[in-house]
C-alpha positions as CSV (number, residue, x, y, z in Angstrom):
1,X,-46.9,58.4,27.9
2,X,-44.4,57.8,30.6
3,X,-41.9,55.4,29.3
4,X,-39.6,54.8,32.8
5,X,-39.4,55.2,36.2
6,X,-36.5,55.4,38.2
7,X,-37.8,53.8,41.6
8,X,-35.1,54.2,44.1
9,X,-34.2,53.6,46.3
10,X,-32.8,56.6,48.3
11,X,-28.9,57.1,48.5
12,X,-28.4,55.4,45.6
13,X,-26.7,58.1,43.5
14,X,-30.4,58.8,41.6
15,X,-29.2,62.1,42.2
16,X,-25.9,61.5,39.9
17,X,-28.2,59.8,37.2
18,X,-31.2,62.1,37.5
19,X,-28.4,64.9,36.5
20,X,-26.6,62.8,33.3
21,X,-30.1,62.1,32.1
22,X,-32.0,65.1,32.0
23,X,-29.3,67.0,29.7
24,X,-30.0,64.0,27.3
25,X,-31.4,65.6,24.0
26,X,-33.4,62.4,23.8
27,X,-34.9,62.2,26.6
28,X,-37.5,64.7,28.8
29,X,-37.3,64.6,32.1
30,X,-38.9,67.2,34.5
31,X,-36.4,69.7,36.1
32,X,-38.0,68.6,39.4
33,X,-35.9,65.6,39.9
34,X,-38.8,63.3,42.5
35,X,-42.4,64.1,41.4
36,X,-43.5,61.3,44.0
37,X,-47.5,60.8,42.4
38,X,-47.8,57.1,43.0
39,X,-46.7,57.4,47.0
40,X,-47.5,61.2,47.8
41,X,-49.6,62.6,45.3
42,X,-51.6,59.4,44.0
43,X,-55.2,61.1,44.7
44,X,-54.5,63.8,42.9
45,X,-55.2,61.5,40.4
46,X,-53.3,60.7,36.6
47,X,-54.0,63.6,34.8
48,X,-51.9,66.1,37.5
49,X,-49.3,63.2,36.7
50,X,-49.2,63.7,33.3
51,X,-49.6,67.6,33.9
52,X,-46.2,67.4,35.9
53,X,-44.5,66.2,32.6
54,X,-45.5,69.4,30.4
55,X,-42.3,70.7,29.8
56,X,-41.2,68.0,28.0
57,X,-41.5,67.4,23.8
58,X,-43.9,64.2,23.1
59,X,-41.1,63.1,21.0
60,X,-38.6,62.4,23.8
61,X,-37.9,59.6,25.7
62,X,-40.3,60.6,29.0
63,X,-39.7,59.8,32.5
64,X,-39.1,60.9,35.8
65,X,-37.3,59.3,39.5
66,X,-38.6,59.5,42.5
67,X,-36.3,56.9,45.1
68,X,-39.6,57.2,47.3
69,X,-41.3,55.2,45.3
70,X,-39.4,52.6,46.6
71,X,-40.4,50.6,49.8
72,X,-44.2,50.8,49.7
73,X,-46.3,47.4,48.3
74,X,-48.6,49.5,46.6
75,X,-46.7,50.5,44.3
76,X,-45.8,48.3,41.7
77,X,-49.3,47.9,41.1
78,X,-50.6,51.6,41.0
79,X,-47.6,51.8,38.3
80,X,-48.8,48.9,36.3
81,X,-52.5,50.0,36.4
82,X,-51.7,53.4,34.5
83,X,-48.7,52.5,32.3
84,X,-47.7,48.7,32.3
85,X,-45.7,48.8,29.7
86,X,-43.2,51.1,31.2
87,X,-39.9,50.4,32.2
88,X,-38.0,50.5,35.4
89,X,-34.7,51.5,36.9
90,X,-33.4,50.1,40.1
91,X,-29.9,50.8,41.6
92,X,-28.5,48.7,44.7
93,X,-26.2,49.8,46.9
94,X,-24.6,47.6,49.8
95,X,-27.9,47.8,52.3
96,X,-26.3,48.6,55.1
97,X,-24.0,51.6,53.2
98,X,-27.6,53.2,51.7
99,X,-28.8,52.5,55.6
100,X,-26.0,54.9,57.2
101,X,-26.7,57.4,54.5
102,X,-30.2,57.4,54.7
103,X,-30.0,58.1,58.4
104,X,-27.6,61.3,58.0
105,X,-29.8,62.5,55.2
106,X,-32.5,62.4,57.6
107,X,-30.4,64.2,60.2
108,X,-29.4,66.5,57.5
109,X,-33.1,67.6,56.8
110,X,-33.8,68.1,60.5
111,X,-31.3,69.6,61.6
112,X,-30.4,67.0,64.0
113,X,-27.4,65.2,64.8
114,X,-28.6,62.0,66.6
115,X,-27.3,58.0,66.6
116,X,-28.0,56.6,63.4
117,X,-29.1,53.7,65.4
118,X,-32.0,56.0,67.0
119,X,-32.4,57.5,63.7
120,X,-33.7,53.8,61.7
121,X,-34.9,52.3,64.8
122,X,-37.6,55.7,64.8
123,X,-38.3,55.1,61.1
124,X,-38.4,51.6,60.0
125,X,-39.1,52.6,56.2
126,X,-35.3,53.6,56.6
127,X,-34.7,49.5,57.3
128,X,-37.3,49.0,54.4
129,X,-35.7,50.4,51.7
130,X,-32.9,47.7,52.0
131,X,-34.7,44.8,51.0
132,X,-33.7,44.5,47.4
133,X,-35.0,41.3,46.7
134,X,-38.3,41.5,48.2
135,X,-39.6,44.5,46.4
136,X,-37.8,43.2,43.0
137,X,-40.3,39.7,43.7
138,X,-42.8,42.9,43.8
139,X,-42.7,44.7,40.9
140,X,-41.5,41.2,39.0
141,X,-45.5,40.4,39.8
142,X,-46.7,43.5,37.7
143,X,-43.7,43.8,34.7
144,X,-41.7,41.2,32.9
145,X,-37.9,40.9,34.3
146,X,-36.7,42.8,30.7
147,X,-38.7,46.1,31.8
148,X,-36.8,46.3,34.8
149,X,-33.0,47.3,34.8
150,X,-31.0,47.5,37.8
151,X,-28.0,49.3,38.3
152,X,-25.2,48.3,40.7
153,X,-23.8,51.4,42.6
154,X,-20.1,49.8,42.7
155,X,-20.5,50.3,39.2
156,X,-21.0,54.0,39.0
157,X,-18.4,54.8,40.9
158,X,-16.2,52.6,38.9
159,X,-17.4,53.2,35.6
160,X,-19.9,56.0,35.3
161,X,-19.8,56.0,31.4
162,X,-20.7,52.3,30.9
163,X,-23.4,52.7,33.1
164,X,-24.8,55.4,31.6
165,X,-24.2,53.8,28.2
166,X,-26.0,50.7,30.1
167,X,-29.1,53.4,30.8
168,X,-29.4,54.2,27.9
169,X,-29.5,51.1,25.7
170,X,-32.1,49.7,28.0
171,X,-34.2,53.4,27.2
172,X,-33.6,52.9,23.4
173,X,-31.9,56.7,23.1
174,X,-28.4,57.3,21.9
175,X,-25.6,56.5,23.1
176,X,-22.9,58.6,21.6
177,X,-24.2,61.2,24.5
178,X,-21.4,62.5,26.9
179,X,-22.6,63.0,29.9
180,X,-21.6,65.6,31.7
181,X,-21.6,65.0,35.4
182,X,-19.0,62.3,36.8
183,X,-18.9,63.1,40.1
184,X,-21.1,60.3,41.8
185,X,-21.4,62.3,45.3
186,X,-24.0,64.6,44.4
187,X,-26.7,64.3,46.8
188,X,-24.4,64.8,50.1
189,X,-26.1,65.0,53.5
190,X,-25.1,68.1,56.3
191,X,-25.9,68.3,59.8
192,X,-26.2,72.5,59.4
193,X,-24.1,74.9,61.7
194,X,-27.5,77.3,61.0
195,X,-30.9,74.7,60.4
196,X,-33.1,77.5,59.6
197,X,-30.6,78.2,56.6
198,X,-30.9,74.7,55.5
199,X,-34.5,74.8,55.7
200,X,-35.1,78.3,54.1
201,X,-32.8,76.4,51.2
202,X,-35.4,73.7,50.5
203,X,-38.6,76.0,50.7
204,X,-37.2,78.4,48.4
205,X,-36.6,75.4,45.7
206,X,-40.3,74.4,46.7
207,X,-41.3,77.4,46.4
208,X,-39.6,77.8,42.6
209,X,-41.3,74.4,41.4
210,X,-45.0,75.0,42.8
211,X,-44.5,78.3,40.8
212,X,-43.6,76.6,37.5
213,X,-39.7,78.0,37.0
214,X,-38.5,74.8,36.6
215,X,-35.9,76.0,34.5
216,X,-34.8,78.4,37.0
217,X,-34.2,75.7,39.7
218,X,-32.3,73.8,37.1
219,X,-30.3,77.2,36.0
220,X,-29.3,77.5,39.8
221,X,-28.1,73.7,39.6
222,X,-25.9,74.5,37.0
223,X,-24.3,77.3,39.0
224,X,-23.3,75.3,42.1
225,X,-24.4,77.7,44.0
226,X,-26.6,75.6,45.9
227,X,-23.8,72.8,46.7
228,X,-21.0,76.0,48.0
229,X,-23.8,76.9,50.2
230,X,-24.5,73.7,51.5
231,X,-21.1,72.8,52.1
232,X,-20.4,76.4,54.1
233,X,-23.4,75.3,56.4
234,X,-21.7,72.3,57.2
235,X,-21.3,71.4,60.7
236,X,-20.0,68.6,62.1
237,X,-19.8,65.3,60.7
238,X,-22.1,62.0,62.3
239,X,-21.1,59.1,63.4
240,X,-20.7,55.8,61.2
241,X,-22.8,52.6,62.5
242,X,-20.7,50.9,65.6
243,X,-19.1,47.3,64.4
244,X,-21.9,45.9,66.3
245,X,-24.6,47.8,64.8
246,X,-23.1,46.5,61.0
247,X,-23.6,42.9,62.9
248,X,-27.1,43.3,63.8
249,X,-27.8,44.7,60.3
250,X,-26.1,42.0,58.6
251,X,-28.2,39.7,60.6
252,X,-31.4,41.6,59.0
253,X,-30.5,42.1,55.4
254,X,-28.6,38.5,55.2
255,X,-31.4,36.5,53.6
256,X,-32.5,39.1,51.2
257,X,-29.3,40.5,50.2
258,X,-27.7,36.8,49.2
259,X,-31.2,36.3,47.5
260,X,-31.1,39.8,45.5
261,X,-27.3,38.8,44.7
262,X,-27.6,35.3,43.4
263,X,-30.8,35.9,41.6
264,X,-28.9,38.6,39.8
265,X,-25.5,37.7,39.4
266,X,-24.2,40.8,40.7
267,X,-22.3,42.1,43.3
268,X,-23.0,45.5,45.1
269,X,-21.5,44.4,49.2
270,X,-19.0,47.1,50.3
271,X,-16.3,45.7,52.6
272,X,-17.0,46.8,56.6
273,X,-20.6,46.7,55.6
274,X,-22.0,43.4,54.2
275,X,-18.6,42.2,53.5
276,X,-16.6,41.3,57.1
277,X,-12.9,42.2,56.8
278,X,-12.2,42.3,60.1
279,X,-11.9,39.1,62.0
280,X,-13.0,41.3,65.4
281,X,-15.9,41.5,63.9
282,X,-16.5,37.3,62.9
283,X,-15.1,36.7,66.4
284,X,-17.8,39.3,68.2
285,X,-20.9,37.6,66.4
286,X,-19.9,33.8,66.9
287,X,-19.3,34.7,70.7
């Protein structure tokens, strides 16, 4: 029944292409953008999966994206048990560029404004998430390399319509859609001026999806409403990793990352992040 998954991983503009998918005619996508059965929700067992999908017409091209899935084993393989002939989508971002925004969204949904150092170091799934090549070898054990496409985030904010047209070729829907969002910053992360605001934000959209008005939640979307609130609860910005925190990361992510890249042929390191361009920088780690 489910024909793709986008698996993450977080920050990777899923947001962007959760929001240029679902208005395709062709394909059905739950107005709850993350569903998160196979790491939240998995003993609730296949048939509240499938139950989470009833909105959609059989006809359609069906899937859903939940960037959690990514950075857990066991997933691959729950995936492949129920639909192995399904198809996946992947976008990579420089590692240490999804790393920084991970960590504000994080600070973001708590309400908290603390180093972003602190804020992996506390959560080591954040650090996960970054190792592209080692979960690709993962699912790549499950699902042939041609059921897997991955998306480079350079590219979307580059080219937004090839990469939909990219999308949608490897789905097998047409092509001739327009989509209609190109702003690739869609899923923005706020320290809040007022946290209980922020928070009485995300349990009212709960509260809208456990109650089935899907639509509703996606009618608000459409208003912006949402986003002008957001941005009037802004408060001050967080810090950016120090030049020696991007050294130590490099350090982490090196193997993997030039692995990931050369297996692929693609390139998705952001300059000040994978990429040094500072020779402070070379100097401080060969000394």
């Amino acid at each position: 029944m489910v024909d793709f998954v986008g698996i993450g991983p977080p920050r990777t503009a899923t947001t962007w292409l959760f929001e240029n998918l679902e208005s395709h005619p062709d394909i059905g996508i739950p107005a709850k953008k993350s569903i998160n059965f196979f790491n939240e929700y998995y003993e609730f067992g296949v048939d509240w999966y499938v139950n989470s999908f009833h909105s959609v017409e059989k006809n359609q091209c069906i899937g859903e994206l939940s960037p959690l899935y990514y950075g857990k084993p066991e997933i691959p393989g729950r995936i492949a048990n129920h639909y192995p002939g399904t198809k996946m989508i992947m976008v990579a971002r420089d590692p240490i560029a999804r790393l920084e925004s991970h960590c504000k969204l994080v600070n973001s949904l708590k309400g908290t404004n603390s180093t972003l150092s602190h804020v992996w170091n506390s959560n080591h799934y954040l650090l996960e998430c970054g190792f592209y090549n080692k979960y690709l070898e993962l699912y790549l054990q499950h699902f042939d390399r041609n059921q897997i496409l991955v998306l480079a985030y350079p590219e979307i904010a580059s080219n937004p319509d090839s990469v939909i047209k990219q999308t949608l070729e490897f789905l097998g829907v047409g092509t001739d859609y327009k989509p209609p969002k190109k702003d690739t910053r869609v899923g923005f992360s706020i320290v809040p001026k007022y946290p209980m605001v922020e928070k009485l934000r995300q349990i009212a959209y709960r509260s809208l999806y456990k109650a089935g008005l899907s639509k509703l939640i996606l009618k608000i979307k459409q208003t912006g409403l949402s986003d002008r609130l957001r941005k009037f609860n802004s408060g001050d910005k967080v810090s950016r990793f120090s030049d020696s925190e991007k050294i130590e990361l490099r350090e982490i992510y090196r193997e993997d990352f030039s692995a990931f890249q050369n297996a692929l042929g693609v390139c998705v390191a952001e300059e000040t992040y994978m990429i040094e361009t500072d020779n402070s920088l070379r100097s401080s780690r060969s000394g």
